[in-house]
N, C-alpha and C positions, 0 to 999 in steps of 0.2 A: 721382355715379357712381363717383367715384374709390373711395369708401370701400367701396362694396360689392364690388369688383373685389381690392380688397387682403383683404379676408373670405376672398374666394373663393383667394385665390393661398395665401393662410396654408392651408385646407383643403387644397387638393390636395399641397402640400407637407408636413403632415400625416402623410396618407394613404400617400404617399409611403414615409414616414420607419418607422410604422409596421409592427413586425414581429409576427404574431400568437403566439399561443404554440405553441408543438409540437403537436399530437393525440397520444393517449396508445401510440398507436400507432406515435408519430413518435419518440417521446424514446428517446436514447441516454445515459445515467446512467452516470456513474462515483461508487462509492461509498469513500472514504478513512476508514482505519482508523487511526488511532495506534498508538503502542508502549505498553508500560508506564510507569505512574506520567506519563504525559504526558496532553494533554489537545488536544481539535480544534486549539486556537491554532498547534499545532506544525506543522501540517499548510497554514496557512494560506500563506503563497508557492507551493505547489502547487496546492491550489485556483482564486489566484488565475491561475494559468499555462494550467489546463484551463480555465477558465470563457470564458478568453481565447480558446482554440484551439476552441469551440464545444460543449463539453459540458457536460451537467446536472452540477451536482456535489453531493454529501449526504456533508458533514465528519458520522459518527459519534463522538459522545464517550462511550464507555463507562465505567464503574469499577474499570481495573484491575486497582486494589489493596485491592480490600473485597469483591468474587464469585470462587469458586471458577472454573474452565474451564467445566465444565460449564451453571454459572449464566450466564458470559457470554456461551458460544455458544447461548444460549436470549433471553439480551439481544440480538444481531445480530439474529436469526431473527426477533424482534418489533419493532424498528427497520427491519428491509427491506420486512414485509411495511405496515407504517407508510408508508414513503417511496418504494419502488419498485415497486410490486406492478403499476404503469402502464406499465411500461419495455418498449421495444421489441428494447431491449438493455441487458444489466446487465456495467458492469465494476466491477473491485475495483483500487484502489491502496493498498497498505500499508505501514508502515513496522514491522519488528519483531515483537512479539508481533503486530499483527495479522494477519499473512501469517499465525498458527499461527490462530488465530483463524479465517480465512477457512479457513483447508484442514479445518477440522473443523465448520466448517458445511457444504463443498461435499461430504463424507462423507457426509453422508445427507442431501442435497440439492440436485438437478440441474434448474436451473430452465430450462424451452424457449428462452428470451432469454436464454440464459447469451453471454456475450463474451469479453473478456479477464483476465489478474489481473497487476499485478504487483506483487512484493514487493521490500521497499526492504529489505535488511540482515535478513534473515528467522533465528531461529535454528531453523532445517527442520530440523540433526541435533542439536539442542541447542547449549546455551553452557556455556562451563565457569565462567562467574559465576554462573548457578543450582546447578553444582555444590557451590561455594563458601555458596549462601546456604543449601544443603540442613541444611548440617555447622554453623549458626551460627544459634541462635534468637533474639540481636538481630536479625540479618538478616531471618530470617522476620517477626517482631513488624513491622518497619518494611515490608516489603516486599507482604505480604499472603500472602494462603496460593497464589498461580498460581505465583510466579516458583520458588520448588523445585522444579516439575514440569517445568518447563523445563531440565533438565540433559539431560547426552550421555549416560545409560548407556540400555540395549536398550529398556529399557520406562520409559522416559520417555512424556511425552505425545505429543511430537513426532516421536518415531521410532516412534509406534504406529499413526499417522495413514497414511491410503494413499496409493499414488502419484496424484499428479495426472491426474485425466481432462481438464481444461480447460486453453486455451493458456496456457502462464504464462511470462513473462520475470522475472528474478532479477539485482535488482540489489548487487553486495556492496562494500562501503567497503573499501582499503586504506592508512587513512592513523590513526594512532593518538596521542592527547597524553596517553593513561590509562597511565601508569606503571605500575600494576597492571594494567592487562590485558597488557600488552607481557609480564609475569613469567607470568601463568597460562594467555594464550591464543594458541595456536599460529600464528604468523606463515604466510604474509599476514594480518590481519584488520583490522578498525575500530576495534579496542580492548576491544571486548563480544562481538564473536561474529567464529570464522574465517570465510575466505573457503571454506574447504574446510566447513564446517557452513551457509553461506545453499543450497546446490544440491541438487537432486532430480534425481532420475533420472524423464526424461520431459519435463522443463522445454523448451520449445520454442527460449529463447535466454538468453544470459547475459553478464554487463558488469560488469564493475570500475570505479569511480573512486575518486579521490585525495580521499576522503573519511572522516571520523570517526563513528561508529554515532549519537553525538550529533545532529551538524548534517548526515547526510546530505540528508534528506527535504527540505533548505531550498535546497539548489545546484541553481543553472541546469540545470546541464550535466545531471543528476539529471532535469529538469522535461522537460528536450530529450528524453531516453531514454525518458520515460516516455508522452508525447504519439504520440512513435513508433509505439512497440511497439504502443499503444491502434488508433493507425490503419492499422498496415500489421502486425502480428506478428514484427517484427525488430526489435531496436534501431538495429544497422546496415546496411547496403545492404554485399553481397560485395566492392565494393570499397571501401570504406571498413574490410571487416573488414581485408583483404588490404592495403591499406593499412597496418594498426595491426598487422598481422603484421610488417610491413620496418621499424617503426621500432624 
């Protein structure tokens, strides 16, 4: 009698335990973008942070540095409708070129389960190292043909793009070890891109850390920000901004 009572205890503890999966109705998806010349792995302590706080997560690795812009926001476009096309809500977290990435997908398309975005270290008005790589055809050879297009003058790709219809929070790194970008990019920045070139007009909220364009997308306090905004549309709570006002 014993043994079949210990059957039965294991089942309903089981059952218990047991969580089913979402209905496709039910899933709320965040989609993470990398930067240039980087790849999903970069993205990976973030991943691990949302998966933690209860989101679907789909790390995209796209190529960079071998498709044109155009090619690659035709790569997302086939990749979401791949991995999300279920979602009962779709966000975006990015790091870099893909916030430029995401904002010229969401140009010509505004999907009814759209949610939030937010972008890590975005160069929204340009960088003045794609200006640099414009003017230098090692640079380009190594780089691929997108990062030229990435610079600050008018009709860049990124100053061509529209303003943001979707909530977006913007997060920008002010902490630099790039000796060269300290010379060519305008203080505050991360070292690759100012803090005055991550921001849009429109953008719903905005946050600074004591971070490098590098190893932003990998800090806590980053993961903290981004969990946030995903769940409430503020990074900070009024006082907490008001707070960081007095210090």
């Amino acid at each position: 009698m014993a043994r079949p009572l210990v059957v039965f205890a294991c089942l309903v503890v089981a059952l218990i335990m047991f969580q089913p999966p979402l209905a496709s109705g039910e899933t709320e998806v965040v989609v993470l973008l990398h930067g240039l010349g980087r790849t999903d792995r970069s993205m990976r302590p973030l991943e691990d942070r949302l998966s933690t706080a209860g989101f679907l997560v789909h790390s995209i690795s796209y190529p960079s540095m071998r498709l044109s812009l155009p090619e690659l926001t035709a790569f997302i476009e086939q990749e979401l409708a791949t991995c999300c096309s279920a979602a009962s809500r779709l966000h975006f977290v990015t790091h870099s070129l893909g916030g430029i990435l995401v904002r010229a997908y969401l140009a010509d398309n505004r999907p009814s389960y759209m949610g939030r975005v937010v972008m890590i270290a975005p160069p929204n008005r340009g960088s003045e190292f794609s200006d640099l790589i414009r003017r230098s055809c090692l640079l380009r050879a190594v780089l691929g043909p997108i990062a030229p297009q990435l610079g600050t003058e008018e009709d860049s790709f990124p100053n061509l793009l529209p303003p943001p219809w979707f909530d977006l929070g913007i997060i920008a790194g002010i902490d630099s070890f790039n000796p060269v970008g300290g010379l060519l990019i305008p203080s505050p920045s991360d070292g690759t891109v100012s803090v005055a070139s991550t921001q849009l007009t429109g953008m719903a909220d905005f946050v600074t850390v004591r971070e490098s364009h590098t190893f932003i997308m990998r800090s806590q306090e980053v993961a903290d920000y981004v969990i946030r905004f995903l769940q409430t549309g503020r990074f900070r709570s009024a006082e907490e901004k008001t707070q960081g006002d007095l210090q």
